[in-house]
ZAMARGU-4260 file (C-alpha; in steps of 0.2 Angstrom, whole numbers, plus 5000, padded with zeros to 4 digits):
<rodrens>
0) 4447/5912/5777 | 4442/5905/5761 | 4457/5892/5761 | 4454/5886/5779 | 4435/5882/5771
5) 4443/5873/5756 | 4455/5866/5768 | 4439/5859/5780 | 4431/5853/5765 | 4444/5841/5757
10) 4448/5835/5774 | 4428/5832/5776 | 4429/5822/5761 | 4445/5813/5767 | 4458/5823/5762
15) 4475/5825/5770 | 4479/5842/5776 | 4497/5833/5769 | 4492/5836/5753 | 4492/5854/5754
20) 4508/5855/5759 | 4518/5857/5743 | 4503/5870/5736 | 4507/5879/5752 | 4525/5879/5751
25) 4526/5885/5735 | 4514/5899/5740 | 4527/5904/5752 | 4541/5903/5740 | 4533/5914/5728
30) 4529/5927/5742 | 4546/5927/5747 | 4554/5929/5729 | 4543/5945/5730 | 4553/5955/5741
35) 4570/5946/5737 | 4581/5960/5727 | 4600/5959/5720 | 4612/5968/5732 | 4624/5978/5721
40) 4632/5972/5705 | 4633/5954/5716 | 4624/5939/5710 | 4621/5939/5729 | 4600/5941/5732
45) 4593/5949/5747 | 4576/5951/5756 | 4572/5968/5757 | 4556/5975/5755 | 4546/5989/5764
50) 4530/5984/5756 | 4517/5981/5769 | 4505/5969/5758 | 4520/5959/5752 | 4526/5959/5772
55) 4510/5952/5778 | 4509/5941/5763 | 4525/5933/5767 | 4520/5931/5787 | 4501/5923/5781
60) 4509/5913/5771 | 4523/5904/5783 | 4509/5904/5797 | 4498/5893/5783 | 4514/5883/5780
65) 4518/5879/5797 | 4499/5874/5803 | 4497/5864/5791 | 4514/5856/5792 | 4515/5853/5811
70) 4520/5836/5813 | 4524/5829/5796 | 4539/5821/5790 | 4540/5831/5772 | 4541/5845/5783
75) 4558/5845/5786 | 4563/5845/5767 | 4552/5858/5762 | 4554/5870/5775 | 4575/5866/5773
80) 4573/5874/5755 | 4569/5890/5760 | 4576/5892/5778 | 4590/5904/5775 | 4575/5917/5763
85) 4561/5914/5778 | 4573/5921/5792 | 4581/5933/5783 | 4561/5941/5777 | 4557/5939/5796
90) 4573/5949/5802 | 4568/5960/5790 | 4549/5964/5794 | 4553/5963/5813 | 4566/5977/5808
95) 4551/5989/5802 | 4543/5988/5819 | 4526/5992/5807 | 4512/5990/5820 | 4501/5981/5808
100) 4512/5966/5804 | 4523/5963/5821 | 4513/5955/5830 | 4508/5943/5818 | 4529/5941/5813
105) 4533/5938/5830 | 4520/5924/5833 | 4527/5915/5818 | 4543/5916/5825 | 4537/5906/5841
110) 4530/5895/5828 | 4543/5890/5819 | 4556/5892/5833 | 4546/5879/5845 | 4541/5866/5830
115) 4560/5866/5821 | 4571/5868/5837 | 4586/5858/5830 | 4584/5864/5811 | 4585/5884/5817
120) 4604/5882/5825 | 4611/5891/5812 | 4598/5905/5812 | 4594/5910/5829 | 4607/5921/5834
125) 4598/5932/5817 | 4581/5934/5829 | 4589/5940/5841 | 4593/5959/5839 | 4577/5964/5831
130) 4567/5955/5846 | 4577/5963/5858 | 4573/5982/5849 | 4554/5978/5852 | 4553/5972/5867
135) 4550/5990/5874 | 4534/5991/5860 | 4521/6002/5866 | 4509/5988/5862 | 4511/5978/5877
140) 4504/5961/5867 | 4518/5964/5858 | 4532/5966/5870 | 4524/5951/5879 | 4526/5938/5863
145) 4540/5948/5860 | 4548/5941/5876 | 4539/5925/5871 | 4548/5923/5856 | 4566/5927/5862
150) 4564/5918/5877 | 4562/5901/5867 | 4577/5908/5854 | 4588/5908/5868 | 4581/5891/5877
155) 4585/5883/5860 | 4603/5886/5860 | 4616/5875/5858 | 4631/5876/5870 | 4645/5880/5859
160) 4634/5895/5855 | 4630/5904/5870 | 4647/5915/5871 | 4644/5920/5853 | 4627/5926/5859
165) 4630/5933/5876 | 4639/5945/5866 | 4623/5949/5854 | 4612/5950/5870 | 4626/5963/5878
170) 4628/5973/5862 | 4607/5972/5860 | 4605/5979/5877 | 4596/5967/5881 | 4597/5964/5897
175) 4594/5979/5903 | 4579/5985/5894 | 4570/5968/5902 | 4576/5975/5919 | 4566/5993/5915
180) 4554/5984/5911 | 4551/5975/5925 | 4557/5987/5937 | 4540/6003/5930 | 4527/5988/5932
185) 4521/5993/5949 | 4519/6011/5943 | 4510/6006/5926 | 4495/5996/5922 | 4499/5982/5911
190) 4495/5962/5911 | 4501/5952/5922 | 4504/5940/5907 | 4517/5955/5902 | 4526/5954/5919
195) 4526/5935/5920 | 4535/5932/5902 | 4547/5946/5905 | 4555/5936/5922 | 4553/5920/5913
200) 4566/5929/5900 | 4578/5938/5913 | 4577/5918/5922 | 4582/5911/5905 | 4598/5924/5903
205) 4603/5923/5920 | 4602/5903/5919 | 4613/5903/5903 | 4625/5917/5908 | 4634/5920/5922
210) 4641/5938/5920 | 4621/5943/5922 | 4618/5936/5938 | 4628/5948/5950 | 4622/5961/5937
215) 4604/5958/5940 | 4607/5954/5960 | 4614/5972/5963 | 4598/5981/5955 | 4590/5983/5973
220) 4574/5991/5963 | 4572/5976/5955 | 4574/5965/5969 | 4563/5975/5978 | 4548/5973/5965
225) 4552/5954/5962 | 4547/5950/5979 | 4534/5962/5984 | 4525/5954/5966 | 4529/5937/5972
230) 4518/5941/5990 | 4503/5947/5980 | 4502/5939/5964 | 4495/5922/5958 | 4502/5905/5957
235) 4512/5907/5940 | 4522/5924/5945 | 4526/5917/5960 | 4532/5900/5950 | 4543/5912/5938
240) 4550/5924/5954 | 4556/5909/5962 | 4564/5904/5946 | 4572/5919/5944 | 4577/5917/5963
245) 4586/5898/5959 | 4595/5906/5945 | 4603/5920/5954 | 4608/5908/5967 | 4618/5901/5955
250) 4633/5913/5958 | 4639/5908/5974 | 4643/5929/5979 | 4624/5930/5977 | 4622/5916/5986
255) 4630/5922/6001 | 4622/5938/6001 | 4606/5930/6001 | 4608/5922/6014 | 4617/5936/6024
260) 4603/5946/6024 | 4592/5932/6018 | 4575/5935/6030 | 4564/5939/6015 | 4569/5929/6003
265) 4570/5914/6015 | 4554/5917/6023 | 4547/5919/6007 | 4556/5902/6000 | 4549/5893/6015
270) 4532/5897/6015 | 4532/5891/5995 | 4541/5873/6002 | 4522/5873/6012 | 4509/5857/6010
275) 4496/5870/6009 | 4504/5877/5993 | 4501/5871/5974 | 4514/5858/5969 | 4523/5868/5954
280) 4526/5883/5970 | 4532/5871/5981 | 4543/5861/5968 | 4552/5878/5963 | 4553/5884/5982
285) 4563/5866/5984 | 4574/5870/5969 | 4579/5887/5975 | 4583/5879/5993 | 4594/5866/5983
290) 4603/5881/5977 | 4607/5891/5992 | 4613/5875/6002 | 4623/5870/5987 | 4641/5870/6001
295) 4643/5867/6016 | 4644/5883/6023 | 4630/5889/6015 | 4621/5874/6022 | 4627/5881/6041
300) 4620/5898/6036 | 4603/5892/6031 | 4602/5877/6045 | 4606/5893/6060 | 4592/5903/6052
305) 4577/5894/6049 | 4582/5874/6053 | 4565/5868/6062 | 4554/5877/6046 | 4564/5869/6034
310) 4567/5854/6040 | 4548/5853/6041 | 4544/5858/6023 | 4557/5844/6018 | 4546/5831/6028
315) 4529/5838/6020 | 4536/5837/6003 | 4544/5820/6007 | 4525/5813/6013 | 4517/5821/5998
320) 4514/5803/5992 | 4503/5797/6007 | 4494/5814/6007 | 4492/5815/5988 | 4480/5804/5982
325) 4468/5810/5967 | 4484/5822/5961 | 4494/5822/5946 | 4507/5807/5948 | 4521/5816/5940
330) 4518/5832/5950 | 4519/5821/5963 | 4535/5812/5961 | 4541/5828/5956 | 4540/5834/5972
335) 4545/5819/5980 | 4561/5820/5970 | 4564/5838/5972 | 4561/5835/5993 | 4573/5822/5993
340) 4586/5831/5984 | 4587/5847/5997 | 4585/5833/6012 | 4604/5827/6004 | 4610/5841/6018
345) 4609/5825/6029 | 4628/5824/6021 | 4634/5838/6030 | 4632/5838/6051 | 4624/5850/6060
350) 4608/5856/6071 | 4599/5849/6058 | 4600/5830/6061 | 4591/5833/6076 | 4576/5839/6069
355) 4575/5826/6056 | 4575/5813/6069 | 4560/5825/6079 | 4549/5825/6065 | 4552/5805/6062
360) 4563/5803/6046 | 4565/5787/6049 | 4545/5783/6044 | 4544/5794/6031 | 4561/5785/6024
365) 4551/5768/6026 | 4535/5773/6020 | 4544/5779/6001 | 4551/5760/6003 | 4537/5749/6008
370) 4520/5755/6001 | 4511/5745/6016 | 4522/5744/6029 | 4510/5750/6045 | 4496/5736/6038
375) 4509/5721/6037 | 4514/5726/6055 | 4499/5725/6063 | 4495/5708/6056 | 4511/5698/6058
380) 4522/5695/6074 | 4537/5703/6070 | 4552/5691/6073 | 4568/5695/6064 | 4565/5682/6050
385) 4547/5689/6048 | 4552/5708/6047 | 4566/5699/6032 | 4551/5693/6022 | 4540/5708/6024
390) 4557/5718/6017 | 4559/5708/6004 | 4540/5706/5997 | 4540/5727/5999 | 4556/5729/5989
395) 4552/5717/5978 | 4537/5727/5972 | 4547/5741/5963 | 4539/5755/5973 | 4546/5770/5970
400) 4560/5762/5964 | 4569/5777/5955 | 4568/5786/5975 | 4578/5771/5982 | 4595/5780/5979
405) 4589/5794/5987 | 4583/5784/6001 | 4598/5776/6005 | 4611/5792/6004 | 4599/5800/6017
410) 4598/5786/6029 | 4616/5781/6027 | 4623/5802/6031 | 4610/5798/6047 | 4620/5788/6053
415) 4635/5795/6049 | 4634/5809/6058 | 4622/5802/6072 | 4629/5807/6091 | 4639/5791/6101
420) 4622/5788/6111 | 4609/5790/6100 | 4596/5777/6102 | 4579/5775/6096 | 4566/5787/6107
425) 4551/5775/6104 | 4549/5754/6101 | 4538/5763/6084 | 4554/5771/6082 | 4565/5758/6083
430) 4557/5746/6074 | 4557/5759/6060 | 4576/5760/6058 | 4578/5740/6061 | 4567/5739/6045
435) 4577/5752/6035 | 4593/5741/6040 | 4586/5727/6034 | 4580/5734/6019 | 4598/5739/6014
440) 4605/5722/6019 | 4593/5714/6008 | 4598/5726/5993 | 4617/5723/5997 | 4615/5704/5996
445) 4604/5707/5979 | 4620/5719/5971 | 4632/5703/5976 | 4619/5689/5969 | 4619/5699/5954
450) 4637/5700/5950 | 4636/5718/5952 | 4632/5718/5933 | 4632/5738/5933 | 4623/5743/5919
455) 4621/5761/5911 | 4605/5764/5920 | 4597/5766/5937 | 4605/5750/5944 | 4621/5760/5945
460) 4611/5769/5958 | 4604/5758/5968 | 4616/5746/5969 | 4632/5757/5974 | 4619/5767/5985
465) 4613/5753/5994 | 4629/5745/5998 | 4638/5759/6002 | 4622/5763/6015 | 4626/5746/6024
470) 4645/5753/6025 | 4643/5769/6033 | 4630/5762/6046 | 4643/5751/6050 | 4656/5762/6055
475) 4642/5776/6062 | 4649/5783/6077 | 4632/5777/6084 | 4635/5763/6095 | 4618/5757/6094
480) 4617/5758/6075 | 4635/5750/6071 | 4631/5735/6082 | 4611/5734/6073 | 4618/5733/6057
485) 4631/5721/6061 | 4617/5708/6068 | 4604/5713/6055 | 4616/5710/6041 | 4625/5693/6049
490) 4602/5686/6048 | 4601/5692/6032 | 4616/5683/6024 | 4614/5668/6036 | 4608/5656/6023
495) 4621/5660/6009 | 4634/5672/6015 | 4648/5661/6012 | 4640/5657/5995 | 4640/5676/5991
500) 4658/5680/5997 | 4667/5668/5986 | 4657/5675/5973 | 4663/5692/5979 | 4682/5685/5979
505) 4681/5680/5963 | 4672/5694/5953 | 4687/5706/5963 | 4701/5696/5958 | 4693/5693/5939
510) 4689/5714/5939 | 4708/5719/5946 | 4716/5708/5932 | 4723/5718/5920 | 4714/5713/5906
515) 4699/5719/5914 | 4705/5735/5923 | 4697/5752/5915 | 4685/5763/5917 | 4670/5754/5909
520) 4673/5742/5925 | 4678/5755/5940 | 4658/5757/5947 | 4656/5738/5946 | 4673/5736/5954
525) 4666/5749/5968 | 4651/5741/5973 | 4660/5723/5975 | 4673/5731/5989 | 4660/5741/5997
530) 4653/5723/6000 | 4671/5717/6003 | 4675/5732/6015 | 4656/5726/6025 | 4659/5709/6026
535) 4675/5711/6034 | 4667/5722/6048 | 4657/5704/6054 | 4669/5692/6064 | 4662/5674/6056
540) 4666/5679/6041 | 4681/5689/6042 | 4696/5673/6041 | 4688/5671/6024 | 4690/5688/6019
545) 4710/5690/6024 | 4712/5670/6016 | 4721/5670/5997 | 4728/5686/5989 | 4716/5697/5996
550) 4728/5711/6000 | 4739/5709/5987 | 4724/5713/5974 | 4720/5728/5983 | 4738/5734/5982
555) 4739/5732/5963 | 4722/5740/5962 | 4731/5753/5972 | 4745/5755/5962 | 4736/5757/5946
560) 4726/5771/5950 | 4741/5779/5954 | 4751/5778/5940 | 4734/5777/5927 | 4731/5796/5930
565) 4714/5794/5927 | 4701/5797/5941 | 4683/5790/5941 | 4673/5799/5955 | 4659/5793/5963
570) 4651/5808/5952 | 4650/5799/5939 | 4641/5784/5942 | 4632/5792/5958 | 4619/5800/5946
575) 4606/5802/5959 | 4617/5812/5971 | 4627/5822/5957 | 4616/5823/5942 | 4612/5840/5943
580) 4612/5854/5929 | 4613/5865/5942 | 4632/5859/5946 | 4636/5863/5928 | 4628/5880/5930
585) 4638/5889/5943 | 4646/5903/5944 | 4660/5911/5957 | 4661/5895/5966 | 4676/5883/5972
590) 4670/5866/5977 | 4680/5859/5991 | 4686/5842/5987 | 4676/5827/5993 | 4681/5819/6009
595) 4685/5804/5998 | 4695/5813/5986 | 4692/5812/5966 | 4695/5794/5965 | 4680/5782/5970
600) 4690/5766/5967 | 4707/5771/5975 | 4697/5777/5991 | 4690/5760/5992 | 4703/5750/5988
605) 4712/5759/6003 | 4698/5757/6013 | 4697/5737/6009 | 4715/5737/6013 | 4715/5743/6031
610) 4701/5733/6035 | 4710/5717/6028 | 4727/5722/6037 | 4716/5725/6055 | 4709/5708/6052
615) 4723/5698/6045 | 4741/5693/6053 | 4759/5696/6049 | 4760/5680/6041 | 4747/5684/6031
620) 4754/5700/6021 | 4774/5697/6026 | 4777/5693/6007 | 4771/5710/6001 | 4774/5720/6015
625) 4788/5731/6007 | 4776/5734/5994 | 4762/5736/6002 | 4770/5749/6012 | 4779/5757/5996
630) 4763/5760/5988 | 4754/5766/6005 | 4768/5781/6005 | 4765/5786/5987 | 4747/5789/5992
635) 4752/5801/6005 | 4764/5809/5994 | 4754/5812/5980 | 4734/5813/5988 | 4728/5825/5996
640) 4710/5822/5998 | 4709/5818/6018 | 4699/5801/6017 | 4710/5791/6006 | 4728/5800/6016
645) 4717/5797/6034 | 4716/5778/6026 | 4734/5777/6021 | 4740/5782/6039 | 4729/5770/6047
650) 4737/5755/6037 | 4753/5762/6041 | 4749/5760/6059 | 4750/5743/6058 | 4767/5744/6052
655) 4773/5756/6067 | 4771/5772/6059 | 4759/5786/6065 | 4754/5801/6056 | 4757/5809/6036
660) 4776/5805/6034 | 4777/5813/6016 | 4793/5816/6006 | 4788/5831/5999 | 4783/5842/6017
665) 4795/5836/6031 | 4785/5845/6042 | 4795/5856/6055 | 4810/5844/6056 | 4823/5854/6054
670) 4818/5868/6067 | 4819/5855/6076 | 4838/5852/6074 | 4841/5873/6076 | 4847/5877/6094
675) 4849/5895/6089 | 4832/5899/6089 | 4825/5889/6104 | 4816/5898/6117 | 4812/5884/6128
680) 4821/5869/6135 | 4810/5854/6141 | 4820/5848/6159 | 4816/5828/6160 | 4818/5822/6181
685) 4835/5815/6175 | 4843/5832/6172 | 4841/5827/6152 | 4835/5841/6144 | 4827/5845/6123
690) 4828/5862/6116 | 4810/5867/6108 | 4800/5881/6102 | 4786/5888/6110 | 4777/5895/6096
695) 4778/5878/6087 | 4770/5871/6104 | 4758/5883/6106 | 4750/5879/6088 | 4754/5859/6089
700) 4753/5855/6107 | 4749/5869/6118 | 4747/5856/6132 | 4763/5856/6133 | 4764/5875/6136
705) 4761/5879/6156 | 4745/5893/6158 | 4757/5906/6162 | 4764/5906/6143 | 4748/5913/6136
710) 4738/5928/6142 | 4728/5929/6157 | 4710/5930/6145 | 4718/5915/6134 | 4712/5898/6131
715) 4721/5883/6121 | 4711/5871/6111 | 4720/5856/6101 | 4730/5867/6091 | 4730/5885/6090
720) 4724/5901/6101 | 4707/5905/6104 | 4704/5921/6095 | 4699/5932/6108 | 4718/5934/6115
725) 4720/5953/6118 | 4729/5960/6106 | 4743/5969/6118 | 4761/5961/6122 | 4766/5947/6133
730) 4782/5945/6142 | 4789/5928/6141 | 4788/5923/6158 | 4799/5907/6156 | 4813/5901/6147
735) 4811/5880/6154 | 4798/5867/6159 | 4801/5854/6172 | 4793/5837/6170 | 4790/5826/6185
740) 4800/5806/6183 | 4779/5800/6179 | 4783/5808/6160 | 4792/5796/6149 | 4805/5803/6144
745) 4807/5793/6127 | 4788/5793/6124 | 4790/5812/6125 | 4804/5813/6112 | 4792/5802/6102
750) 4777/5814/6103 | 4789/5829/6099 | 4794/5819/6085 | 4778/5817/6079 | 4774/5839/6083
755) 4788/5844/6072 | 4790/5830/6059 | 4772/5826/6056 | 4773/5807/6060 | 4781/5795/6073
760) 4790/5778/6071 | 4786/5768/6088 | 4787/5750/6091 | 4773/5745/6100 | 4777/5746/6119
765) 4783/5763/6116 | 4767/5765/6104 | 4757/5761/6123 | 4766/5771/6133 | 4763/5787/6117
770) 4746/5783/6116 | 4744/5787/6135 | 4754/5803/6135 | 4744/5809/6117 | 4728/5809/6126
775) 4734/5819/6141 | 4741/5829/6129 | 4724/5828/6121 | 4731/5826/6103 | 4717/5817/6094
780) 4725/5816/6078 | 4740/5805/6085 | 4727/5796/6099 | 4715/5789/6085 | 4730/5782/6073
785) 4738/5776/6091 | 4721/5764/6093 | 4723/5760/6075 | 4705/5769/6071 | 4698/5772/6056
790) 4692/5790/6058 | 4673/5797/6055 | 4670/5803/6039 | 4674/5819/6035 | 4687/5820/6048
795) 4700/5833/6044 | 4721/5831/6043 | 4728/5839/6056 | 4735/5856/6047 | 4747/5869/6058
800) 4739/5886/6057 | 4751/5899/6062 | 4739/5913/6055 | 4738/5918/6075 | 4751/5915/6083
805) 4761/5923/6071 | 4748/5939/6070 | 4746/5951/6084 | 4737/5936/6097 | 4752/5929/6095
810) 4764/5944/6098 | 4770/5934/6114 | 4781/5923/6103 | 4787/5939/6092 | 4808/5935/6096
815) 4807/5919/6088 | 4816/5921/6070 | 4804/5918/6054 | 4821/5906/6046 | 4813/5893/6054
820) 4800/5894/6041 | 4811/5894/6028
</rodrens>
């Protein structure tokens, strides 16, 4: 008392509570050398001392010391001296569990924990044990800064620490004396307060360790009272239950279950996403939502069970801005961003794209771009060159500019998975979506004026986002939508489009040399053929595109990704879609590969290439055609992400050959040349006929089959059984199929080719004549590379799944000889 009055007085008068510190710090020193004793015959000193005076001497005068020092740069030395003596007198006291003096050790603890983070490494994992032993204190203000305390000891790890102290936490019992704890709070009467710090704890384990999480989800007592607390308590318990929720979700078993039997917990995660809920609930409902659509799957689960709600909440959080004037700015765009992130589900299709479009995504989309759209309109006549100005003044103005990736990513998977005849339901509506066009033209012409100049910050972002945007819409199985973007875009760069695309050329054919190739370049290098890859899709310009050594420079590009060994996803310059701690937190969880594989700039580079071989002639890459075609195989031998092998096929097209040929799966070939294991001979008008197997055409081609082949109940699909086959045996009722003289026979032989080998070589009247019989064989695979289509994203290689046919639905085909398989 007397030396805060002193230490009023000097400050009245001027002072520096600065000067103090030395006095205090040797204070400190000397109350520790009180309690320091020799261990044994060793020069080694310990603190030990069961003196209660001297303990609370000690703890007053570190509190003194670390008031007074808070924020000062001689802190650091000072308090470096006698570290090592101040942790070991607190482990020490803490260890005495003497009522009279714990709670005042463990508020230093918080202290000097929370103020000298960084400096405490080496010491923390010493708090730990003896905060663990008291967290059960009967004093319950103990056990709640007890909690305190620990929870910020194990927030302020480092990494490469964290197994070392997951075995302290086990060994400490940790873990489960916070689940007891939390489990008897309905029964006893205790603070809130109490309750809140102890889940804040159990969130901060199960964040940092995945061995608790399944642990902790299994406890259905615990489950049980964390959400009947979270429907009756306050704003910061149910902040800290939905933590605790996000945190579990994190192990994809949990996950699952969650949503498996997930009505609680959803309805309870929705109601928090609500506009009439505080921002910091509906922030942390959007996190946990983040979590438990983290897949695709999951994202099916969720959609199935509560689509309209969520989609709704999405929307609410997404207008946040307009609604939240006189709010916290960084609440608010915390929100925002958090709404954005979850409406990233837009990548995979589903039910779900409908109800965006129903509750106008497209207007919330535009209203995070242009802060004043709806005015501007009702003022201007909007022709096509004023609706370009009124994009460009709005983007100029930097609103919300750090959403703009997001923006783009959401609009672009729109379109993507938009249905062939989706059109606009209102003019409003339209108008809408021709803005947000020409908003991503307009960025796409700014990343090329630029020079791509890709920098270490949010231009990254923006740039690739936006560019890749315009791509997508371009190839959006919407008709209306592909053909919008191709006008909108051919206005935008009517002025100086051919100005941009030599600079384009150029800044490709500079990046590809090999003095500039690596991985410093490879976002840079990705942005400028997302802009190639776009300008080819527009006719006027498309001459200049295939002109020079186009194609060759995408070949080499090609070729070095292969043989470099070093991949640079779209991960890692794609911050706004990836950067997540949450990715780096999972647990129990195998990510399926992206649709474009690992490799941003090979996927591109194959993409550029098929669309420069589409548009060019065989003049045009006759001098690297062996090599272009070399390199094209070695992607399908050695690639199997599905986008850049769908890419590789389709160039091979052009070079008459359809499908995967690959020199290390030769598909079914040599069944093919077995005569010993036929069951089914193919009779062609001309008394020509092929030995084949049925079970190979039931799963490949099962038009090929006649009904009488399967069971009565049976259906075919494109390749394989439909599961609800009775499983009973099925006589073989034929041994031959006839074909009328309207089958060709050589275009037949080709498609068998292309069932048992995988691919097809086919000049290109046979190619016609293929192309016919694979749609009435309805063999989509082999159709789409027929018409020389680049497929939609995320269409899948065809596979041959034999998991039925050769199971009990498929006991009908029992005879033939598994050799074939061999």
């Amino acid at each position: 008392m007397g030396s805060s009055k002193r230490r009023a007085a000097d400050n009245s008068r001027g002072g520096s509570s600065t000067d103090h510190l030395p006095t205090l710090h040797q204070r400190l020193k000397h109350a520790l050398s009180l309690g320091t004793t020799r261990v044994s015959d060793d020069k080694e000193r310990k603190w030990k001392c069961t003196d209660l005076e001297i303990q609370k001497h000690v703890v007053r005068s570190l509190a003194a010391f670390l008031d007074s020092s808070s924020g000062h740069a001689s802190t650091h030395r000072l308090l470096k001296d006698s570290l090592a003596d101040i942790v070991e007198a607190l482990v020490w006291i803490l260890h005495c569990k003497s009522e009279a003096i714990v709670g005042m050790a463990v508020n230093v603890v918080v202290k000097l924990v929370s103020s000298n983070s960084s400096m405490m490494q080496l010491y923390l994992t010493d708090l730990i044990n003896p905060l663990s032993s008291l967290l059960c204190s009967n004093n319950l203000e103990v056990a709640t800064s007890c909690a305190t305390a620990l929870n910020m000891v194990l927030s302020n790890l480092s990494v490469k620490r964290e197994k070392q102290v997951w075995e302290i936490v086990k060994e400490a019992k940790t873990l489960i004396q916070i689940i007891r704890i939390i489990r008897e709070f309905p029964g006893v009467t205790q603070p809130i307060e109490n309750f809140q710090e102890m889940v804040s704890l159990l969130y901060t384990i199960l964040w940092q360790w995945p061995p608790s999480r399944y642990f902790v989800w299994k406890d259905t007592i615990l489950i049980k009272v964390l959400e009947d607390s979270h429907i009756k308590s306050h704003l910061s318990t149910k902040v800290a239950v939905l933590k605790l929720c996000s945190a579990l979700a994190l192990c994809n078993k949990v996950a699952k279950e969650l949503l498996g039997n997930g009505e609680t917990i959803l309805t309870m995660m929705v109601s928090c996403m609500d506009v009439s809920e505080p921002l910091a609930v509906r922030i942390e409902g959007f996190r946990l939502a983040q979590h438990l659509v983290a897949d695709e799957q999951r994202c099916i689960k969720m959609t199935s069970l509560c689509s309209g709600p969520l989609i709704k909440a999405i929307i609410g959080g997404m207008r946040v801005w307009r609604l939240g004037s006189g709010k916290g700015v960084n609440d608010l765009v915390s929100l925002l961003d958090e709404a954005c992130r979850l409406a990233l589900i837009t990548r995979w299709p589903g039910e779900h794209h409908n109800h965006f479009w129903e509750q106008g995504i497209d207007k919330v989309l535009l209203d995070l771009l242009l802060e004043n759209f709806d005015k501007q309109a009702s003022e201007h006549t909007l022709t096509p060159q004023a609706r370009i100005s009124i994009a460009q003044q709005g983007l100029d103005t930097n609103f919300l500019i750090a959403l703009r990736p997001y923006i783009w990513e959401i609009f672009g998977w729109l379109a993507v998975h938009c249905r062939k005849d989706f059109r606009p339901s209102t003019d409003r509506t339209e108008l809408y979506i021709d803005m947000l066009i020409t908003c991503a033209c307009l960025s796409f012409v700014e990343a090329i004026c630029k020079g791509c100049q890709i920098s270490e910050n949010d231009d990254t972002s923006r740039s690739e986002s936006s560019s890749r945007a315009v791509l997508v819409m371009m190839h959006s199985s919407s008709t209306y939508i592909a053909s919008k973007v191709r006008l909108i875009l051919s206005g935008v760069l009517e002025i100086k489009g051919n100005e941009c695309l030599k600079r384009l050329l150029y800044l490709l054919d500079y990046g590809s040399s090999a003095n500039n190739f690596g991985s410093a370049n490879i976002p840079k290098t990705v942005v400028e053929l997302v802009c190639l890859i776009c300008y080819s899709g527009l006719p006027e310009y498309q001459k200049n595109v295939t002109r020079g050594d186009g194609i060759r420079t995408l070949v080499t590009s090609i070729r070095r990704c292969l043989s470099n060994g070093v991949c640079t996803s779209r991960r890692s310059f794609a911050l706004h879609f990836y950067h997540n701690v949450f990715y780096e937190r999972t647990c129990c969880w195998m990510t399926a590969e992206e649709w474009e594989g690992k490799d941003a700039l090979l996927f591109y580079s194959l993409w550029g290439l098929a669309e420069l071989v589409q548009h060019s002639s065989d003049t045009d890459h006759s001098h690297i055609k062996s090599n272009l075609i070399k390199t094209v195989q070695e992607v399908l031998d050695n690639v199997s992400a599905p986008g850049p092998r769908w890419l590789a096929a389709n160039i091979l097209s052009y070079f008459g050959v359809y499908g995967f040929p690959n020199k290390h799966d030769k598909g079914f070939g040599r069944a093919l040349e077995d005569k010993e294991h036929t069951d089914l001979q193919l009779l062609f008008a001309n008394g020509e006929s092929v030995s084949v197997h049925k079970i190979i055409l039931a799963v490949q081609c099962p038009s090929l089959l006649p009904p009488e082949q399967f069971p009565r109940s049976a259906k075919t699909t494109d390749n394989f059984l439909v599961k609800d086959v009775p499983r009973k045996c099925c006589p073989m009722l034929r041994k031959e199929v006839r074909f009328s003289a309207r089958v060709d026979q050589q275009a037949l032989l080709k498609l068998l080719d292309y069932v048992y080998f995988g691919y097809v070589e086919a000049g290109e009247d046979l190619a016609r004549k293929l192309k016919t019989l694979a749609k009435s064989c309805n063999m989509q695979p082999l159709y789409l590379m027929l018409c020389r289509k680049i497929p939609q994203w995320g269409t899948p290689i065809p596979s041959s799944d034999f998991t039925d046919a050769l199971g009990p639905l498929g006991f009908q085909f029992a005879c033939l000889s598994l050799s074939l398989f061999a």
